[in-house]
C-alpha positions in Angstrom: 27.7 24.4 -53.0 29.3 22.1 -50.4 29.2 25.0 -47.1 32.5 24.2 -45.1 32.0 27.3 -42.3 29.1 25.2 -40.7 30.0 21.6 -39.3 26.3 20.4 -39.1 26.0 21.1 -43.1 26.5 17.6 -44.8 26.8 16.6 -48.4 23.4 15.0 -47.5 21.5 18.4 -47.0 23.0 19.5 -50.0 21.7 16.6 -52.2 18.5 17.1 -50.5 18.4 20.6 -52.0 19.5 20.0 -54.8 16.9 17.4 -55.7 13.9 19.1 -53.8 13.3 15.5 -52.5 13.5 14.4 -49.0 13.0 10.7 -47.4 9.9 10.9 -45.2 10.1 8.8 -42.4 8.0 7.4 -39.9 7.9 10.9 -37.8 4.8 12.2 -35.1 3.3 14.8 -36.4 4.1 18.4 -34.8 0.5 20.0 -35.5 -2.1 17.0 -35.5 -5.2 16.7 -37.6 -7.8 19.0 -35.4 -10.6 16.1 -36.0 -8.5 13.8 -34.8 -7.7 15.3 -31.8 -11.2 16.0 -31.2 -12.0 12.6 -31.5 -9.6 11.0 -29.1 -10.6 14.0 -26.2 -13.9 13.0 -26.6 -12.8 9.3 -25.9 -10.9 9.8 -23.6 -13.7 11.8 -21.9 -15.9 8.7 -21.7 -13.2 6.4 -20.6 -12.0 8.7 -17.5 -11.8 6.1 -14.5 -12.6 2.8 -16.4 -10.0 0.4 -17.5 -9.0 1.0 -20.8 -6.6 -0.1 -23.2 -4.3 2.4 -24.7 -2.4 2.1 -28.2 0.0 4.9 -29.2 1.3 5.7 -33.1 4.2 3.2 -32.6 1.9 0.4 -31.9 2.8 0.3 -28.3 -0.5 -0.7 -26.2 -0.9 -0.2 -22.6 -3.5 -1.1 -20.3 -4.8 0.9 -17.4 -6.9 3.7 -16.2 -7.2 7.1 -17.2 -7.1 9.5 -14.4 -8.0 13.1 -15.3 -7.0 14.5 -18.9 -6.4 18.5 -19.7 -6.5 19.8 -23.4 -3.0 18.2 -23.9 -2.2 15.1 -22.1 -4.1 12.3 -20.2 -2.7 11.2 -17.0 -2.6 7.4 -17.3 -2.1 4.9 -14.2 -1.4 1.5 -15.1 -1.3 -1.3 -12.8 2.2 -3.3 -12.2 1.0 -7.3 -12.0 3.7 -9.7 -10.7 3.4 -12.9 -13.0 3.0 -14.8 -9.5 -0.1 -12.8 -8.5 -2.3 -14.5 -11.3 -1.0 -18.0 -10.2 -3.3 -20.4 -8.2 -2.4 -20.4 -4.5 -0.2 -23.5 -3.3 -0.2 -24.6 -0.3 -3.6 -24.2 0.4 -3.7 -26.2 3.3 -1.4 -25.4 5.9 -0.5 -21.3 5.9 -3.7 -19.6 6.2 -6.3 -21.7 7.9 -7.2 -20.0 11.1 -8.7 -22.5 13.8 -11.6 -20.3 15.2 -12.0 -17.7 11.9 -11.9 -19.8 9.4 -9.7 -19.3 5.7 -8.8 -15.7 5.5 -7.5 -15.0 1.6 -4.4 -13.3 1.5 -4.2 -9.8 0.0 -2.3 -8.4 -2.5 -0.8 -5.2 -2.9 -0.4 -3.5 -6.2 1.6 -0.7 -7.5 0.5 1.7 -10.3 2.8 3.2 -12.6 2.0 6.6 -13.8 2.3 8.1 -17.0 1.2 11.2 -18.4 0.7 10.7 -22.2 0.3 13.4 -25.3 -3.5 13.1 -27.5 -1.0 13.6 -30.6 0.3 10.3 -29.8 -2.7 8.5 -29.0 -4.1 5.8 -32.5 -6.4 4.4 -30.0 -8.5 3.8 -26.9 -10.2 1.1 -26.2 -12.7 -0.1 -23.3 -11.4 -3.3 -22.1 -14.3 -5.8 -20.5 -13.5 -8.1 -17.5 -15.6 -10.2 -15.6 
């Protein structure tokens, strides 16, 4: 049974045959559940420019904005924080103190990472509330 003219055909496949049973494992599905997909366009409909929080099947989470979405795909723009941007200031009183204008705060600049992201792979999105 054992097919030696193709190199890809391993004794594997042929046990797999054989037995009519194959190992199932954790695998995204090619052709999702058409309620499902329904479901997460619809939330992802209400959620277009708020901040959100993203989880994929793997159990990956990401949290950013959804930009625009087509049938297929969202377009997701996450935000790339330093860990020294949520730090207090130091040196508060000698760098920015301006004589005649008073304390000007610094600003920060940010840069967004863009992703564009399958519905198939979405499990969930979630509003996420700041104050």
């Amino acid at each position: 049974m054992f097919n030696n003219q193709n190199p890809y055909y391993t004794q594997q496949q042929v046990h797999q045959q054989q037995t009519g049973y194959q190992q199932q494992g954790f695998q995204q599905q090619a052709y999702p559940n058409p309620q499902m997909m329904k479901k997460m366009q619809k939330l992802c409909r209400k959620s277009i420019q708020h901040y959100v929080t993203v989880t994929l099947l793997d159990g990956s989470m990401y949290e950013g904005f959804i930009e625009f979405m087509d049938g297929q795909n969202i377009y997701f723009a996450s935000p790339i924080v330093d860990e020294g941007q949520n730090s207090e200031r130091e040196n508060s009183d000698t760098e920015l103190d301006y004589p005649y204008y008073g304390f000007v705060q610094p600003v920060r600049s940010y840069e967004i990472e863009r992703f564009i992201i399958p519905l198939s792979n979405l499990a969930n999105v979630m509003p996420v509330t700041y104050y």
